[in-house]
Biopython code that builds the backbone (N, CA, C, O; Angstrom):
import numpy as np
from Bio.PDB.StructureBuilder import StructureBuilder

atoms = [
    (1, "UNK", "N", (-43.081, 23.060, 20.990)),
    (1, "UNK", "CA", (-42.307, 23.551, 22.112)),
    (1, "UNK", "C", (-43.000, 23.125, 23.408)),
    (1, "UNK", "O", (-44.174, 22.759, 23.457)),
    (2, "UNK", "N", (-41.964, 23.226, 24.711)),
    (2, "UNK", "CA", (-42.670, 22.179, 25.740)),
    (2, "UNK", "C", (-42.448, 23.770, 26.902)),
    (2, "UNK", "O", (-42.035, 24.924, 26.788)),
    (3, "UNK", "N", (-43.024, 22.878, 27.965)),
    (3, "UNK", "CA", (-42.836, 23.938, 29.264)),
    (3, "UNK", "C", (-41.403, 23.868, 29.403)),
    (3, "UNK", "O", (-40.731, 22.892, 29.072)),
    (4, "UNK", "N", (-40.842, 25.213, 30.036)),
    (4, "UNK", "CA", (-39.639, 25.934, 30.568)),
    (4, "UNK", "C", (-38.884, 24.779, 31.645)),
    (4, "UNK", "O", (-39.834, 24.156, 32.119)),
    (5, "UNK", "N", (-38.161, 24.470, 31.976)),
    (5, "UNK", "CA", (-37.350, 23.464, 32.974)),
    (5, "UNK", "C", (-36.204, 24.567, 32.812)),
    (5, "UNK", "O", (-35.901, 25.221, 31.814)),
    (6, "UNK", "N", (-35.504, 24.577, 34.464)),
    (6, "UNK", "CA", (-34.292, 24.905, 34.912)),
    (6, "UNK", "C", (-33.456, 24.445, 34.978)),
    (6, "UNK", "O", (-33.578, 23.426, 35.658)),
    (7, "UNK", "N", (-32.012, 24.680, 34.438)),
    (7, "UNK", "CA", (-31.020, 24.417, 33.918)),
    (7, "UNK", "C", (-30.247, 25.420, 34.964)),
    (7, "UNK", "O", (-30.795, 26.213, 35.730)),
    (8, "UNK", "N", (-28.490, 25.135, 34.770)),
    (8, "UNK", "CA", (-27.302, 26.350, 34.812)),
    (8, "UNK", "C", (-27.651, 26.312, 33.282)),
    (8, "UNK", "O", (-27.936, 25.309, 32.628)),
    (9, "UNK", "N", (-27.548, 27.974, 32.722)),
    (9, "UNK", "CA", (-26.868, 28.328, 31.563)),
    (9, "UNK", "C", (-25.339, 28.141, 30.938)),
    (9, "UNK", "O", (-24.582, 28.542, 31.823)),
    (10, "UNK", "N", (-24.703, 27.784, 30.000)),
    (10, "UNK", "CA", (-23.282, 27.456, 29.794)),
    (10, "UNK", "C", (-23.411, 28.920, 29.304)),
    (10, "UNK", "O", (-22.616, 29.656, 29.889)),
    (11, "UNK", "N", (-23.859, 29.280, 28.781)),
    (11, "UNK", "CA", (-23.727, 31.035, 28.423)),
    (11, "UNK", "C", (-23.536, 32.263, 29.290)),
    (11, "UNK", "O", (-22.568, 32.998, 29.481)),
    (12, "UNK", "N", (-25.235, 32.238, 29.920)),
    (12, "UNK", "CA", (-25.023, 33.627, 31.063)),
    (12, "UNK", "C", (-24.434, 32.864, 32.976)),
    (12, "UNK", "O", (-24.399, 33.602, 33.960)),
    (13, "UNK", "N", (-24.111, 31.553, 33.029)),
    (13, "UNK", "CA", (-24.131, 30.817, 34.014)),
    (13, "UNK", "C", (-24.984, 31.126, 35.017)),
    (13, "UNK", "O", (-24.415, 31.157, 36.108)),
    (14, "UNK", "N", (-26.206, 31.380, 35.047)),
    (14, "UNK", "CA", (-27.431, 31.572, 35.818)),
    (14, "UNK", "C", (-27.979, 30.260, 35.667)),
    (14, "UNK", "O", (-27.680, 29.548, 34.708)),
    (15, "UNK", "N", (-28.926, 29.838, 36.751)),
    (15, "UNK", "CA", (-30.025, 29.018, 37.031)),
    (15, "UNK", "C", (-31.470, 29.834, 36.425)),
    (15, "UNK", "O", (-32.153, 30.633, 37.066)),
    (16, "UNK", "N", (-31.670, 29.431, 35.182)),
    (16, "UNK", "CA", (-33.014, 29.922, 34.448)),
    (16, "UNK", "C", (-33.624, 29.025, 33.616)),
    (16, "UNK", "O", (-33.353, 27.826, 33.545)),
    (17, "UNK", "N", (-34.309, 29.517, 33.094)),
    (17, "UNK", "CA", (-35.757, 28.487, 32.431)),
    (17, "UNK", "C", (-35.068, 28.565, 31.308)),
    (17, "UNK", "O", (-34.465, 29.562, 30.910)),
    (18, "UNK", "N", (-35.167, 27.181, 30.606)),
    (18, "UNK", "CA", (-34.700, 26.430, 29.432)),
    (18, "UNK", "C", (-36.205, 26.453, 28.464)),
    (18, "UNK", "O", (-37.302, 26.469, 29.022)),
    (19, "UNK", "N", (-36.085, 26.453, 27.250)),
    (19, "UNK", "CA", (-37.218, 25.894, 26.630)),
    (19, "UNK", "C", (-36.830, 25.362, 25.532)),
    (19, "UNK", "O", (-36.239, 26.050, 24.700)),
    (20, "UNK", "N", (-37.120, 23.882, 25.298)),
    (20, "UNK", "CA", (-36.693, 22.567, 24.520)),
    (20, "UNK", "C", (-36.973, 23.165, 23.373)),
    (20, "UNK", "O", (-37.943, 23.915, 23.263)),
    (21, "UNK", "N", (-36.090, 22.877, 22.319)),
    (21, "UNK", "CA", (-36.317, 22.671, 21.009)),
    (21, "UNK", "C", (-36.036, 21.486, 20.448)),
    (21, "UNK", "O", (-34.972, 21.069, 19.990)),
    (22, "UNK", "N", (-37.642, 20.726, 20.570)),
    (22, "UNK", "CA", (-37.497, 19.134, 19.904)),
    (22, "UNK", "C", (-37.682, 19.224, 18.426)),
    (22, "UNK", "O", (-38.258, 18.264, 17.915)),
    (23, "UNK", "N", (-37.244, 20.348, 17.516)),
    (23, "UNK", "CA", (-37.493, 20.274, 16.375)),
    (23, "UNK", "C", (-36.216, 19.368, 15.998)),
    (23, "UNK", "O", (-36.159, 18.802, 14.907)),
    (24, "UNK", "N", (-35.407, 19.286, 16.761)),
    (24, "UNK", "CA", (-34.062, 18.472, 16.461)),
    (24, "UNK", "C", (-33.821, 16.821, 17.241)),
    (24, "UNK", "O", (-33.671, 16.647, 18.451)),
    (25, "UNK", "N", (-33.835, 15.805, 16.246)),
    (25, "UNK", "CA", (-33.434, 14.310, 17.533)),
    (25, "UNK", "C", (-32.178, 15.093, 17.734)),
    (25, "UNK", "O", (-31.568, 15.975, 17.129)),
    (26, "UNK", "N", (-32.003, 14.184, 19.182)),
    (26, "UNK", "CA", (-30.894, 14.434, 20.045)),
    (26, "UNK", "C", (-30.630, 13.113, 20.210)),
    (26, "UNK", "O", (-31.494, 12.299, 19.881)),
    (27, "UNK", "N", (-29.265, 12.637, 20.803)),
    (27, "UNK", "CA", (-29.298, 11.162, 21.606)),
    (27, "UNK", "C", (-30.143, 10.856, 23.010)),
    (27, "UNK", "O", (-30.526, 11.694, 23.827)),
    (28, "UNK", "N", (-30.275, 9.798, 23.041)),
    (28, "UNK", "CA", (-31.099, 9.746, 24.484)),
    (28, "UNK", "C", (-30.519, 10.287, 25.881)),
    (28, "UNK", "O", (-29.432, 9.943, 26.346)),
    (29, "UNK", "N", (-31.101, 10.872, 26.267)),
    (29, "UNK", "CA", (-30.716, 11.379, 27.773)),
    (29, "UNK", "C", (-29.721, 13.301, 27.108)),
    (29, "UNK", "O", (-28.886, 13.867, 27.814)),
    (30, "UNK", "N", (-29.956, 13.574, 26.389)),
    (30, "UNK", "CA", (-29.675, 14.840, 25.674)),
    (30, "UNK", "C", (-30.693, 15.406, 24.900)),
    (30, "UNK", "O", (-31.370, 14.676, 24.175)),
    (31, "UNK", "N", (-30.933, 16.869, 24.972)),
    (31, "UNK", "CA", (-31.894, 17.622, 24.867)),
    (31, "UNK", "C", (-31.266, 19.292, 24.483)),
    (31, "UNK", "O", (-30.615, 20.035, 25.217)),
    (32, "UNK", "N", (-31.826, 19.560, 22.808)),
    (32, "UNK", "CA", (-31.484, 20.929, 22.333)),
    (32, "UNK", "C", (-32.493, 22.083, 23.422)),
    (32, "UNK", "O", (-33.646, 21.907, 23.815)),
    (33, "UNK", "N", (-31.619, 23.188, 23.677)),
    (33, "UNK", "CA", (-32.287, 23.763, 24.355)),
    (33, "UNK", "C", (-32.005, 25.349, 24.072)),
    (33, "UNK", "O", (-30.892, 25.522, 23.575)),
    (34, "UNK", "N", (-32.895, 26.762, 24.311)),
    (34, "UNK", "CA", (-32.592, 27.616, 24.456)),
    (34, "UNK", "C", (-32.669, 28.478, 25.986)),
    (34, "UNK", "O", (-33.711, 28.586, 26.632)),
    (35, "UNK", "N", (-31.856, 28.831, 26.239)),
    (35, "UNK", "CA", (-31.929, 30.153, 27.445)),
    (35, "UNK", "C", (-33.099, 31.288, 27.180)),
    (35, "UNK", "O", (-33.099, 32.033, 26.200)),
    (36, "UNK", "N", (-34.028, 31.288, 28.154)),
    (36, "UNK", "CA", (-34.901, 32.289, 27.880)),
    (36, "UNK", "C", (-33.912, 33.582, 28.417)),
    (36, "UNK", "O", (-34.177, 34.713, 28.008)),
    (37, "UNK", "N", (-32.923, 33.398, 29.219)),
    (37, "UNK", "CA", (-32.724, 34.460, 29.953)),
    (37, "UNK", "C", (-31.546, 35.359, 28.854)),
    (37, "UNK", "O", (-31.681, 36.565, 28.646)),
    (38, "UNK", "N", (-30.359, 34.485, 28.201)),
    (38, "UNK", "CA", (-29.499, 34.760, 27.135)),
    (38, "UNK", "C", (-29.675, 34.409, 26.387)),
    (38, "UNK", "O", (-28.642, 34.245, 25.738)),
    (39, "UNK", "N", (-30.746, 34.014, 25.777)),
    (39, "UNK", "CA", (-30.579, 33.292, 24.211)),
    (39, "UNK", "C", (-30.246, 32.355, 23.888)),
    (39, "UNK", "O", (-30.958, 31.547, 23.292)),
    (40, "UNK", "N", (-28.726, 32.139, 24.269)),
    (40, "UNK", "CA", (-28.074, 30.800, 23.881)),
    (40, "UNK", "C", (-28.566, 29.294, 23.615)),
    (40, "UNK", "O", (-29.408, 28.736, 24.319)),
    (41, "UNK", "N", (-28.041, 28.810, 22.698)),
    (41, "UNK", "CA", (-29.055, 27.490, 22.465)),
    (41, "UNK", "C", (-27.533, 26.819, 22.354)),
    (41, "UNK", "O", (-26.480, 27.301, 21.936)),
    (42, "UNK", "N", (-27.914, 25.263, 23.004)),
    (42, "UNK", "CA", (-26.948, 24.547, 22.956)),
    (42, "UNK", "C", (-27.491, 22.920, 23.291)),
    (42, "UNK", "O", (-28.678, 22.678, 23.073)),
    (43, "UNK", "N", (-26.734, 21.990, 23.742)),
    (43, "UNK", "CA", (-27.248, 21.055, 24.027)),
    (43, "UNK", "C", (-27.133, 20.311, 26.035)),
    (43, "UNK", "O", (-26.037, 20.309, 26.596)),
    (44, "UNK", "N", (-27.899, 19.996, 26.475)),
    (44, "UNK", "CA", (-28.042, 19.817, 27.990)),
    (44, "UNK", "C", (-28.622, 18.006, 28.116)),
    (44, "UNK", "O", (-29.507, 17.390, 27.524)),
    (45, "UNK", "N", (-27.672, 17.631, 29.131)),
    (45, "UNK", "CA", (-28.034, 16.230, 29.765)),
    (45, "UNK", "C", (-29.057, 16.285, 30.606)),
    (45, "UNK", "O", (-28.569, 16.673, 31.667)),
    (46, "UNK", "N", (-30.338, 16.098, 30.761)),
    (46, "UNK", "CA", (-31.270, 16.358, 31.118)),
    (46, "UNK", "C", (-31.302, 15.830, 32.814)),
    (46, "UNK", "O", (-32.063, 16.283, 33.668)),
    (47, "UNK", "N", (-30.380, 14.878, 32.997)),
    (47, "UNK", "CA", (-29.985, 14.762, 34.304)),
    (47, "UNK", "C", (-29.778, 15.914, 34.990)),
    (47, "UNK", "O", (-30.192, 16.140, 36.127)),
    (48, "UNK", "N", (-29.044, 16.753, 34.205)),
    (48, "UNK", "CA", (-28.868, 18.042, 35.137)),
    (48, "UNK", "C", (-29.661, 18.869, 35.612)),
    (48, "UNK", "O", (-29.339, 19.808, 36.340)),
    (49, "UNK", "N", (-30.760, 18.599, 35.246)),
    (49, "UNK", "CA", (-31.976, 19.810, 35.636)),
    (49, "UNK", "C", (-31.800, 19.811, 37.318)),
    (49, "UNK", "O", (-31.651, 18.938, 38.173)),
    (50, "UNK", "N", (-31.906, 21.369, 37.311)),
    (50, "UNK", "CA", (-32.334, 21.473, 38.797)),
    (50, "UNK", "C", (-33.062, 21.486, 39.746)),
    (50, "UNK", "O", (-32.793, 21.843, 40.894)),
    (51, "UNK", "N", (-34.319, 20.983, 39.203)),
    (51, "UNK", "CA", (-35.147, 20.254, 39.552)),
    (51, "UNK", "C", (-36.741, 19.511, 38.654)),
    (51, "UNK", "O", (-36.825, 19.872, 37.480)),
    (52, "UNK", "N", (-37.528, 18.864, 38.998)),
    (52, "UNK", "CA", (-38.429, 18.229, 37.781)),
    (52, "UNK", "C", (-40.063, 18.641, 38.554)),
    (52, "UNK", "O", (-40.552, 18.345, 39.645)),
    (53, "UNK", "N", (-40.706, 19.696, 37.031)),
    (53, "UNK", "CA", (-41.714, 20.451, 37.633)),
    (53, "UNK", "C", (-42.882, 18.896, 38.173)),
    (53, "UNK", "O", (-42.436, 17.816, 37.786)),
    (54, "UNK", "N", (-44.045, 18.836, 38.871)),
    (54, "UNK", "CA", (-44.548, 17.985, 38.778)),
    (54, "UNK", "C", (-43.954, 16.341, 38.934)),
    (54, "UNK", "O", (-44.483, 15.585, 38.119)),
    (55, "UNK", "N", (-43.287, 15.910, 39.540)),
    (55, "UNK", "CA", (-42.593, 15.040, 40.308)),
    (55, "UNK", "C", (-42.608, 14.574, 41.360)),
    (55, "UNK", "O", (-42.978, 15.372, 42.222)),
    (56, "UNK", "N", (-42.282, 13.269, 41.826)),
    (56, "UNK", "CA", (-41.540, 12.707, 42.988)),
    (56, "UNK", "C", (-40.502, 13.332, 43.438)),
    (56, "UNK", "O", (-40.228, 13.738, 44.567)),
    (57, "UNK", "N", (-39.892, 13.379, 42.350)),
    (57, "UNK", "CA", (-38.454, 13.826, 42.797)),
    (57, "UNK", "C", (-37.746, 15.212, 42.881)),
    (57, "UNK", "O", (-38.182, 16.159, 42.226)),
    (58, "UNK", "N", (-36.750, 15.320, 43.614)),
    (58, "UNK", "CA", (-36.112, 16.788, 43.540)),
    (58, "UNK", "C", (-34.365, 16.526, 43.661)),
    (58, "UNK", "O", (-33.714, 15.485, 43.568)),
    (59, "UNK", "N", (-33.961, 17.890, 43.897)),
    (59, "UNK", "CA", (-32.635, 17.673, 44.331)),
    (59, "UNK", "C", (-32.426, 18.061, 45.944)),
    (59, "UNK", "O", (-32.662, 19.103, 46.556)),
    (60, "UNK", "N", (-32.066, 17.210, 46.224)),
    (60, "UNK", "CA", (-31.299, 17.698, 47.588)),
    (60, "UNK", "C", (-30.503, 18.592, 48.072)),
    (60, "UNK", "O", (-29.384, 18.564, 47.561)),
    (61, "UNK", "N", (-30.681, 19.456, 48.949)),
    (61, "UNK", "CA", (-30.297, 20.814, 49.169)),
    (61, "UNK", "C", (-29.239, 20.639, 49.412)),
    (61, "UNK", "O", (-28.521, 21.457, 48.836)),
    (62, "UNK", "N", (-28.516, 19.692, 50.233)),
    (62, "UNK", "CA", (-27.115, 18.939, 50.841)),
    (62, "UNK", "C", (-26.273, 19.114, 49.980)),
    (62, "UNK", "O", (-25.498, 20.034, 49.718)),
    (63, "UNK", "N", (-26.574, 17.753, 49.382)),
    (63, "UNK", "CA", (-25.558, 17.305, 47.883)),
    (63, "UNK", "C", (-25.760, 17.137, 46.668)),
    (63, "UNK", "O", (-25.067, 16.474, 45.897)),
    (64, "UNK", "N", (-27.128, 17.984, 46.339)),
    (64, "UNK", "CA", (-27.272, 17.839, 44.781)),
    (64, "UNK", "C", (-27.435, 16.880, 44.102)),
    (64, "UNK", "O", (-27.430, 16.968, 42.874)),
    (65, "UNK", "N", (-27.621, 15.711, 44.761)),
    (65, "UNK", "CA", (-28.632, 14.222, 44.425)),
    (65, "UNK", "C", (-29.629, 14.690, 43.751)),
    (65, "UNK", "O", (-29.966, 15.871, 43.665)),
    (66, "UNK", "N", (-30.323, 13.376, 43.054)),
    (66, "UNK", "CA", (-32.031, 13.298, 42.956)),
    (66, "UNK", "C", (-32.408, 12.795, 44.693)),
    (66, "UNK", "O", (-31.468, 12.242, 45.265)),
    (67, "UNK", "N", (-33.192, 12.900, 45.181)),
    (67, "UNK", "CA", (-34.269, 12.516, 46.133)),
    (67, "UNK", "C", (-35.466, 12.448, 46.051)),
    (67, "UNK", "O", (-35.956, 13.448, 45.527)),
    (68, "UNK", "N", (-36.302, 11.542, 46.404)),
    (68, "UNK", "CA", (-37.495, 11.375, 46.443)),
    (68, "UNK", "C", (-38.014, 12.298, 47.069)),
    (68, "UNK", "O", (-37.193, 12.415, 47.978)),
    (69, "UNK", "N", (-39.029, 13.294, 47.319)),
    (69, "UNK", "CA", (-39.481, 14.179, 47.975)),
    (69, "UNK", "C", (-39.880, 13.964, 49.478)),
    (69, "UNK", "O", (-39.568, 14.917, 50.192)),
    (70, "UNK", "N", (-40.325, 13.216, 49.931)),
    (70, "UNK", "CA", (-40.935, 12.516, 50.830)),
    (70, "UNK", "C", (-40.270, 11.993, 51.241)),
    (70, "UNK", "O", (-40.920, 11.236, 51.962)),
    (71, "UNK", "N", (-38.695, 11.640, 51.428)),
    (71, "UNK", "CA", (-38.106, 10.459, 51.766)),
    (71, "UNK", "C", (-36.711, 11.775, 52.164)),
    (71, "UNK", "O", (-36.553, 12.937, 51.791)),
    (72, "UNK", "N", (-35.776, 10.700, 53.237)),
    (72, "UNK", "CA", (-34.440, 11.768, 53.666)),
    (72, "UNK", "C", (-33.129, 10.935, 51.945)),
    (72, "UNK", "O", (-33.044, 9.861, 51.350)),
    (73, "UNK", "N", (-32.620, 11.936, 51.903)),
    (73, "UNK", "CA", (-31.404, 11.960, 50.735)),
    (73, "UNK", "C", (-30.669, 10.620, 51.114)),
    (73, "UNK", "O", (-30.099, 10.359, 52.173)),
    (74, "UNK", "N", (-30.873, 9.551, 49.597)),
    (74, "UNK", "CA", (-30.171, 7.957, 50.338)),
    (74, "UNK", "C", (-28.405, 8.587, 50.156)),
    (74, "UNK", "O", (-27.441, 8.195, 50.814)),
    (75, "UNK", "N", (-28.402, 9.339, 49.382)),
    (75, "UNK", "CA", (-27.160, 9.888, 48.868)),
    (75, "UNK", "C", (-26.103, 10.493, 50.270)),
    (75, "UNK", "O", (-25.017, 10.199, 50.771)),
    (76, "UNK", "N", (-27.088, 11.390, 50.460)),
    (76, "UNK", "CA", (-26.565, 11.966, 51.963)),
    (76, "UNK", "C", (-26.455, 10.794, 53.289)),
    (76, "UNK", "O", (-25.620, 11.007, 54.168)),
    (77, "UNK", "N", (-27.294, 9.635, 53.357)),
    (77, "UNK", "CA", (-27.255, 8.918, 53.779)),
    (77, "UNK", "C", (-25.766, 7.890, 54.146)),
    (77, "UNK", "O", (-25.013, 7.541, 55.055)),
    (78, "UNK", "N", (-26.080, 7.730, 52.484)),
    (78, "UNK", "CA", (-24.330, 6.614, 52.221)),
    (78, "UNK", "C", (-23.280, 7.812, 52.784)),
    (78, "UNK", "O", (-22.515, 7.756, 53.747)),
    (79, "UNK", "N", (-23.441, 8.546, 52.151)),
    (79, "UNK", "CA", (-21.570, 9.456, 52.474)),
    (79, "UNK", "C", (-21.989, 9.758, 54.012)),
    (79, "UNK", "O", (-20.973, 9.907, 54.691)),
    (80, "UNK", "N", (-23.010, 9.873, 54.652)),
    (80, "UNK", "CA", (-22.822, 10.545, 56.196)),
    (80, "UNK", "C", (-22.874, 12.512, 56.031)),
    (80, "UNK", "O", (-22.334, 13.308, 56.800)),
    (81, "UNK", "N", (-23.567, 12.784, 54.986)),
    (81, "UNK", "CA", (-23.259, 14.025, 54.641)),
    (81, "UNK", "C", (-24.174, 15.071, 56.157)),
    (81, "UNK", "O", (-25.256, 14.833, 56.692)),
    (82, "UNK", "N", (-23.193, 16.174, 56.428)),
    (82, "UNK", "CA", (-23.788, 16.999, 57.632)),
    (82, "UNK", "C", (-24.570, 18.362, 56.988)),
    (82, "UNK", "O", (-25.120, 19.170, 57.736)),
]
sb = StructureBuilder()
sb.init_structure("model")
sb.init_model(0)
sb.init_chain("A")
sb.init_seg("    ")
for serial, (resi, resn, name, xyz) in enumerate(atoms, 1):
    if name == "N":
        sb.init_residue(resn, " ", resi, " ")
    sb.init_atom(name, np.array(xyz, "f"), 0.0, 1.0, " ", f" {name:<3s}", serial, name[0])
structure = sb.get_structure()
């Protein structure tokens, strides 16, 4: 079992800590997971995390991009986002 990463829940729809269960392959870029907060175990695109502990990167408060930490949102950039 690995460290907790934040997810939405498809169960309790909260933003809470996930904890991987790699006892199962998954396809690439998909990841078995349980809800510490409901239980629920299901499967999550790991793109979706809401953010990555120990990283460059984050999400942008704007538009929910990845962004580099250090750098302004290229995302928010292209669209002109306010």
């Amino acid at each position: 079992m690995t460290k907790p990463t934040k997810f939405k829940c498809n169960g309790c729809k909260t933003d809470t800590e996930f904890l991987w269960l790699d006892a199962v392959d998954m396809p690439d870029g998909f990841k078995l997971y349980q809800c510490m907060q409901c239980g629920a175990v299901g499967t999550k695109n790991i793109a979706e995390a809401k953010d990555v502990p120990d990283s460059d990167i984050s999400r942008c408060d704007k538009c929910g991009s990845w962004q580099f930490k250090e750098m302004p949102c290229h995302t928010c950039n292209l669209i002109g986002a306010k």
